[in-house]
C-alpha positions, 0 to 999 in steps of 0.5 A: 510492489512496496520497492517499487514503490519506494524506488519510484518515490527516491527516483522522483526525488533525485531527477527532479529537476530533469526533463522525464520528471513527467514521466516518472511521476506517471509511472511512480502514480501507477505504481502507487495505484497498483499497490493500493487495487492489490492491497486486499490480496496481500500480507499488508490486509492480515492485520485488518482481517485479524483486528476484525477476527479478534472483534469477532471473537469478543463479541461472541463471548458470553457476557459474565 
């Protein structure tokens, strides 16, 4: 999904001045979308999970 991404985003900035600018936008939007909705079921969200785990854990040990 992140080449996607960033295949789209080159190709917007090489066909700029085309006529199926419009639609490439339309499908590099898309694309951007699709990223950030299955953001939460990928490897980009373990280093969310992890900072909130190692919070966690800190709170959880005893104060000396």
């Amino acid at each position: 999904m992140l080449f996607l991404t960033s295949l789209t985003g080159l190709a917007l900035l090489v066909l700029r001045e085309q006529t199926c600018m419009p639609t490439l936008l339309a499908v590099h939007l898309a694309v951007v979308l699709a990223l950030f909705v299955t953001l939460p079921y990928g490897k980009f969200v373990h280093g969310i999970y992890r900072a909130a785990a190692l919070v966690k854990f800190r709170r959880e040990q005893p104060q000396e």
